[in-house]
N, C-alpha and C positions, 0 to 999 in steps of 0.2 A: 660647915659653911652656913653662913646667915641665912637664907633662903632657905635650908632645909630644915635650922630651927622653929623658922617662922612656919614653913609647911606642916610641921608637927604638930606646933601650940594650936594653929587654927583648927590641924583636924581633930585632935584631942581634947579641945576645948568646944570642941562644934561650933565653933566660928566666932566665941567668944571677944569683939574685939579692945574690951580691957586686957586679956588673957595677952591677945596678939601685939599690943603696944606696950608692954612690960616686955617682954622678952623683947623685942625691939631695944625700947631705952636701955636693957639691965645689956643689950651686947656691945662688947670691945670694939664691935665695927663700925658701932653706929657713930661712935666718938672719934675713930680715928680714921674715917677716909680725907683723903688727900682733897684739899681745898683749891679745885681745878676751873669753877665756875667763876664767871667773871659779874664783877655785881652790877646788876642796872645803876641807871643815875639815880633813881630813887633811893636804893640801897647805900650805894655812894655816899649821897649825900646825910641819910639818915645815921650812919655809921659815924660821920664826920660830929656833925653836930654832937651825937651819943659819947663822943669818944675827950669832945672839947666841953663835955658838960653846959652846950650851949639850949638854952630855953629859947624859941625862938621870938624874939621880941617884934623883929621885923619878918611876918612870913613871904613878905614878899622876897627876899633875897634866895629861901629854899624854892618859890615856884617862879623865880625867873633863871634860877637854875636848871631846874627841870626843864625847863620850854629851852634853854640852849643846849643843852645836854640831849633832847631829843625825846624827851619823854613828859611830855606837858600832860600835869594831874587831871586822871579822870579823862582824855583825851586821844587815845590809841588811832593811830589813823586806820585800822580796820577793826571790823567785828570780833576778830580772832586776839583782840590783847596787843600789847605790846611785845618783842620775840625775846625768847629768854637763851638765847645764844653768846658765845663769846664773837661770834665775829658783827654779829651787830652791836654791840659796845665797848668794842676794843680795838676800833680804826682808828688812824692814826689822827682824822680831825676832829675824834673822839676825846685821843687821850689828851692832846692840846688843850682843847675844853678843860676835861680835869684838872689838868694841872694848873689853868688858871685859877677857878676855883677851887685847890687847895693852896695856893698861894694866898686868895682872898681870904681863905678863914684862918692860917697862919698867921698875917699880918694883925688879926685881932686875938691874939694867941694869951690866953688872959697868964697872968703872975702866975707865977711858982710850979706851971705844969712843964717839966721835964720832956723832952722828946723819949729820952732814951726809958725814960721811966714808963710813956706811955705806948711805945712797944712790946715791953715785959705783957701791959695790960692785952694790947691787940694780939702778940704773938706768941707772946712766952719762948718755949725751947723749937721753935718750930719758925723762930727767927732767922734767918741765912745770917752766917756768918758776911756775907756781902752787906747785903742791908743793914746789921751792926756797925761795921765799918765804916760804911758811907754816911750814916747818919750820925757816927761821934767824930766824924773829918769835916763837917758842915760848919759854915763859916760864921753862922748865925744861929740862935734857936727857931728864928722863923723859917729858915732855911731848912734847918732840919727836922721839924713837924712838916715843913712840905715834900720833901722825901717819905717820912713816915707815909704820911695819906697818897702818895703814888708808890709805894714799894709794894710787890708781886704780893705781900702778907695783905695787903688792906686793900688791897682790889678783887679781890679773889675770895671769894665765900666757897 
């Protein structure tokens, strides 16, 4: 169990924690827990851009995202941050929001980037055979990079 390697290196290394972040990175677990977290709009939207290789030329399009999205940069309506829960950004007049805004960044969907191709990149084998599906049925390529940036893979860190 991960925690009990972890418990070992710290105490064997006397708290070393170079020692403790190597055994960390070098275990199986750290790579494959299930991607159950739902991303803030930050994340969202940073992931977007990331993924469409977009430079932002206009930043104002990412922080008037953010401000409808519910997370205006630098602005937490309390002292304690913004909440990093799934059910704070995963209501339903949430998801509408997104999926406006991945529609808007489809729409500018530059030449030659593949949907399906950049799936492989987001998901690899860890793709649902559903969300393969639905995205080579997609009636358009804008259509189906808008699928991609709402499918369970690209919302979910």
């Amino acid at each position: 169990m991960l925690v009990t390697r972890l418990q070992d290196s710290f105490t064997r290394t006397d708290g070393d924690l170079k020692a403790l972040a190597l055994t960390l990175v070098d275990s199986e677990e750290a790579w494959k827990a299930p991607l159950t977290k739902m991303r803030s709009p930050y994340e969202f939207l940073v992931a977007t851009g990331r993924l469409l290789a977009r430079v932002p030329e206009d930043p104002g399009l990412y922080l008037n995202g953010l401000n409808v999205l519910g997370q205006p940069l630098w602005s937490p309506a309390g002292p304690n941050g913004f909440p990093d829960t799934n059910a704070a950004w995963a209501a339903p007049e949430g998801m509408k929001l997104r999926l406006d805004i991945a529609a808007q960044a489809s729409a500018r969907l530059p030449d030659g980037l593949d949907p399906r191709e950049m799936l492989e990149l987001v998901a690899a084998e860890a793709a649902s055979a559903e969300t393969r599906h639905t995205i080579d049925r997609a009636e358009s390529r804008q259509q189906a990079m808008t699928i991609l940036l709402m499918s369970p893979e690209f919302q979910r860190r």
